[in-house]
C-alpha positions in Angstrom: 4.6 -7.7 15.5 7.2 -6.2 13.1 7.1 -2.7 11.9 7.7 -1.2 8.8 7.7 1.7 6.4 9.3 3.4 3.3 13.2 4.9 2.4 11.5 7.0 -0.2 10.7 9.8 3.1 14.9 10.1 4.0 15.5 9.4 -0.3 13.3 12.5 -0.8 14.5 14.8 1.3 18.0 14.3 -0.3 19.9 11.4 1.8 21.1 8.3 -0.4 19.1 5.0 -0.1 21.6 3.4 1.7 21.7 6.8 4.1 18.4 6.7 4.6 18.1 2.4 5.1 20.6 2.9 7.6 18.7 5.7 9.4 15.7 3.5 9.3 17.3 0.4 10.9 18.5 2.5 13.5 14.9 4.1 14.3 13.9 0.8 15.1 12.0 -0.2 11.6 12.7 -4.2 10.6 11.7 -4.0 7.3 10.5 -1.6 4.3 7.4 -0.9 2.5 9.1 -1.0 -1.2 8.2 1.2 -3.6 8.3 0.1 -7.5 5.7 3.3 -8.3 8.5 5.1 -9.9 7.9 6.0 -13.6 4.8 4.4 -13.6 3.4 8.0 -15.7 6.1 6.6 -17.6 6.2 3.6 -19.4 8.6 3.6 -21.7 11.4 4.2 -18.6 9.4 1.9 -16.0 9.5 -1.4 -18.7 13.5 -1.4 -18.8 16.5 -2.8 -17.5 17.6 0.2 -16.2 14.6 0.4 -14.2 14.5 -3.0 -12.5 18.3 -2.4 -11.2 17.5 0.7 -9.5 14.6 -1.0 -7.6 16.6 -4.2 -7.2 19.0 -1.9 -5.7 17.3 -0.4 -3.0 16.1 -4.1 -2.3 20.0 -4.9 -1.9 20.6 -2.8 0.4 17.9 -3.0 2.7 18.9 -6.6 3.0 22.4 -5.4 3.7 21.4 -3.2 6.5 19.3 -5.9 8.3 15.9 -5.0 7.1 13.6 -7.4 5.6 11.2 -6.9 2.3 7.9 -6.5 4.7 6.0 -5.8 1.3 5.9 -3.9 -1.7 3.6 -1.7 -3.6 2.7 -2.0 -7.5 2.5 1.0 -9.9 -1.2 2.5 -9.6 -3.4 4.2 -11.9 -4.7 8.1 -10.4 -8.2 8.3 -9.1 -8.8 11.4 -10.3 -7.6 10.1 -14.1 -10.7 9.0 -16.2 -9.9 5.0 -17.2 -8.0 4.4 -20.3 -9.2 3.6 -24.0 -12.8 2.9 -23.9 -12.9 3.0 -20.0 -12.8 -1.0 -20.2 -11.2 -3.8 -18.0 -9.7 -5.3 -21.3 -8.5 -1.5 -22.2 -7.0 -1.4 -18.6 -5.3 -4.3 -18.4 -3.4 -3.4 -22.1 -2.1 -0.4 -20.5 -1.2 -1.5 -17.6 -0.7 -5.5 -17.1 2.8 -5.0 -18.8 4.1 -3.1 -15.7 2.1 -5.1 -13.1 4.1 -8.2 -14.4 7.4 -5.9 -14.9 7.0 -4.8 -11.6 6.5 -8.7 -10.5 9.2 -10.0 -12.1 11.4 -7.5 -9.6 9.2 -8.6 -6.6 10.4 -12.5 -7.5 13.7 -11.8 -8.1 14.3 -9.8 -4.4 12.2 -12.3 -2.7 9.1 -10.1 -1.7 6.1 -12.2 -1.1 3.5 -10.0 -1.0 2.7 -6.5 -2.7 -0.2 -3.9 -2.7 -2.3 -3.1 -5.5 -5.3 -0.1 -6.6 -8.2 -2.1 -7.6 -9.8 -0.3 -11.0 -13.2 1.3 -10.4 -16.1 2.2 -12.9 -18.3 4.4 -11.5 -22.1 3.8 -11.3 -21.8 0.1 -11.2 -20.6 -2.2 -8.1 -21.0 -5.2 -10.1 -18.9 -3.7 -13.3 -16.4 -2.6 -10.8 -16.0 -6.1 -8.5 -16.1 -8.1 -12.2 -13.5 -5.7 -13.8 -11.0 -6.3 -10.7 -11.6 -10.1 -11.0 -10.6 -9.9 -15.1 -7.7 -8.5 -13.9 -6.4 -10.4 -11.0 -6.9 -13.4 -12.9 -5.0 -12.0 -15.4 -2.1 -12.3 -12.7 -2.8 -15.4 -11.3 -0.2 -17.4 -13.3 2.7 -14.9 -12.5 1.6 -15.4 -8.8 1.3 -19.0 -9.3 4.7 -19.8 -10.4 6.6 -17.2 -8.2 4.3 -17.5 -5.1 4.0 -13.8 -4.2 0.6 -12.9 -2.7 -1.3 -9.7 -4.1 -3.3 -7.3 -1.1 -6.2 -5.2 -3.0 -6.5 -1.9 -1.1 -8.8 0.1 -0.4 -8.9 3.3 -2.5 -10.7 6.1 -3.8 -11.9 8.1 -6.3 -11.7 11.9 -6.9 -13.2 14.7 -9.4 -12.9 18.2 -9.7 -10.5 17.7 -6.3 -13.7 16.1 -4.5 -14.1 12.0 -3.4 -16.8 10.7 -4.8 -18.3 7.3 -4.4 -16.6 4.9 -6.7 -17.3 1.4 -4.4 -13.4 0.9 -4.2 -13.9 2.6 -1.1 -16.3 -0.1 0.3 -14.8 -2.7 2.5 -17.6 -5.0 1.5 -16.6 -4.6 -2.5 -12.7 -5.3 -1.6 -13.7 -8.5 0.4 -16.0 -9.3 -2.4 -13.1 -8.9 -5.2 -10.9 -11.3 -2.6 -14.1 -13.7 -2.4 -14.8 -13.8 -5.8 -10.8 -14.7 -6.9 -11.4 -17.8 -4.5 -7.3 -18.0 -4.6 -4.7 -17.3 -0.5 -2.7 -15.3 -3.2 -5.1 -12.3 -3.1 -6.4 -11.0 0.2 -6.8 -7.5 0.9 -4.7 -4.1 2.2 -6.2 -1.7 4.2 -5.7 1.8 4.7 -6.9 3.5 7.1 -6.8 7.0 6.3 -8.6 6.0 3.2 -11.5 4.8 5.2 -11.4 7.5 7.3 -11.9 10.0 4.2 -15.4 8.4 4.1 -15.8 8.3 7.9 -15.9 4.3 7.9 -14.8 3.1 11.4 -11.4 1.6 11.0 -11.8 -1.2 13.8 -14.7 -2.4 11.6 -13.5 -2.4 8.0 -10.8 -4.9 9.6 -13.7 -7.0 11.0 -15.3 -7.1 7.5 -12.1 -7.9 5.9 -11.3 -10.5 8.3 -8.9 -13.2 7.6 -8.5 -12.0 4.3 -6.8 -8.7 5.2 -3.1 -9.4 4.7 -1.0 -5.8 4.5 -1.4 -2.3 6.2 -1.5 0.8 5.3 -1.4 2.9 9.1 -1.9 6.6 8.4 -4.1 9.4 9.6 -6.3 12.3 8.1 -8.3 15.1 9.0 -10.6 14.3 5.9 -8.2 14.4 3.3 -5.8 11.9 2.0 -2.8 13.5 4.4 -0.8 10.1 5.3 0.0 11.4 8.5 1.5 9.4 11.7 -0.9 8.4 13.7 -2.3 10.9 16.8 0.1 13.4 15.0 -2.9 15.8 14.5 -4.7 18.1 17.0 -6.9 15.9 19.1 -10.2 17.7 18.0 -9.1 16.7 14.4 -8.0 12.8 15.4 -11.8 10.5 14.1 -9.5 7.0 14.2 -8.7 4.9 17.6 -5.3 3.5 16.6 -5.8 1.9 20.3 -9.4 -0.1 19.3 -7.6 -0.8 16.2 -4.7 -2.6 17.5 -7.3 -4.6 19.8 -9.5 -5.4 16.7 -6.4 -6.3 14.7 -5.3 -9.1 17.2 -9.2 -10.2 17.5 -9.3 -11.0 14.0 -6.1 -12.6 13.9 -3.8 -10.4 11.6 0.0 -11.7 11.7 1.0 -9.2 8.8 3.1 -6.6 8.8 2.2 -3.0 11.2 3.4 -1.1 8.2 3.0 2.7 8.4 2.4 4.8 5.1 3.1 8.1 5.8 4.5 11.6 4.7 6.6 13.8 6.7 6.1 16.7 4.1 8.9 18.5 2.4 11.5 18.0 5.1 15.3 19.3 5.1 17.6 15.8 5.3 19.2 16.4 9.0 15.7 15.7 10.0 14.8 12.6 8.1 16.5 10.9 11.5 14.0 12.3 13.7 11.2 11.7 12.0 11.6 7.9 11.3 12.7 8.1 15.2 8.9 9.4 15.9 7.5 7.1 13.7 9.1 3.6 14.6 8.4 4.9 18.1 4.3 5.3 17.4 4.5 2.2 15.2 6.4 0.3 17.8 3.6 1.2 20.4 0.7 0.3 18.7 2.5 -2.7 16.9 2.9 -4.0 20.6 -0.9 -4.2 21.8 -2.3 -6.4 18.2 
């Protein structure tokens, strides 16, 4: 299995992408997690030209450097940001549908076939929640249609007043249900595993529940809070995930996606961004080799 993750880590911490693209490829990473989040708090500088070449760009030269387009992640709305307008699907999708399909139109013209995106969630109602998400995703089914790029829902959360509360995005059973309910191969689902963990879900069975339908990763761990660390980089008495059993349930149920890792490094100075994508194409190499 191929393993991937994001430039943005070696970007941040002040190499250039194609610095940081090369220090990837030579970790050991054959492919990228692409991010086309920037300016999303901003639309009137993510819906422009100007935009679209700088993400093409980093597309470019990851393709230069040998790396392949492993998958890509859409803007996302914050859980801890009440919904727009009147708190609607309808209001939702007017804020935000231009950038989904802005943000498409970049995923068809690189050639990425699959990207991630934040289901919406209304809180108090399962069924308001798993309906809104279907408005929307069919909403996107003719852009995925005619370009043939596959959409993974992820799991998610919300927060308020810096607490998670329960807001069913959270559910494994209300992702699969949202996949269900499409009926369509070009949505399946994304899990992350430190967002399960937040809620103390067992990570080897949210990917039973998901099942065939789980089609990108999001590897991280947590000690209860939404860290994105590298896996069994914590203390061991604060490690509650078994990246092991998980690698074991991920070849039961048949997953042939991606062993993408979504993870922070913190606020690191740029002679160690080597390092640290060394350490994590190592981890992601191991557990990549027992699915």
């Amino acid at each position: 299995m191929k393993i991937s993750t994001s430039c943005e880590h070696g970007i941040a911490a002040g190499l250039t992408p194609e610095q940081s693209l090369k220090t990837m490829k030579a970790a050991g990473f054959e492919g990228i997690d692409w991010s086309l989040c920037a300016d999303m708090d901003a639309p009137g500088a993510f819906l422009t030209e100007a935009w679209t070449r700088k993400v093409l760009n980093v597309a470019h030269i990851a393709k230069e450097e040998g790396l392949a387009l492993a998958q890509s992640h859409l803007p996302y709305y914050p859980g801890h940001v009440e919904n727009p307008g009147d708190g609607s699907a309808e209001a939702f999708g007017k804020a935000w549908m231009p950038m989904y399909e802005h943000a498409l139109r970049a995923c068809d013209t690189a050639g990425c076939k699959l990207t991630v995106v934040h289901p919406m969630y209304i809180l108090g109602s399962r069924e308001k929640t798993v309906d809104a998400n279907l408005y929307l995703l069919d909403r996107l089914l003719p852009v995925l249609r005619q370009s043939g790029i596959r959409v993974a829902v992820e799991n998610v959360f919300a927060r308020r007043n810096r607490k998670y509360v329960p807001a069913y995005v959270e559910e494994a059973e209300t992702i699969r249900d949202i996949v269900d309910g499409l009926g369509s191969e070009l949505v399946g689902a994304c899990m992350d595993t430190g967002h399960a963990n937040i809620f103390r879900y067992d990570i080897c069975d949210y990917a039973r529940t998901l099942g065939d339908k789980l089609y990108a990763l999001h590897v991280n761990s947590n000690a209860g809070e939404d860290e994105h660390a590298i896996p069994y980089s914590l203390s061991a008495w604060c490690e509650r995930m078994d990246f092991d059993a998980f690698s074991k349930t991920l070849g039961e149920i048949g997953y042939r996606g991606w062993y993408n890792l979504e993870i922070t490094g913190g606020r690191f100075p740029a002679q160690a961004a080597r390092p640290f994508y060394e350490y994590a194409a190592i981890v992601a190499r191991h557990f990549a080799d027992k699915v």
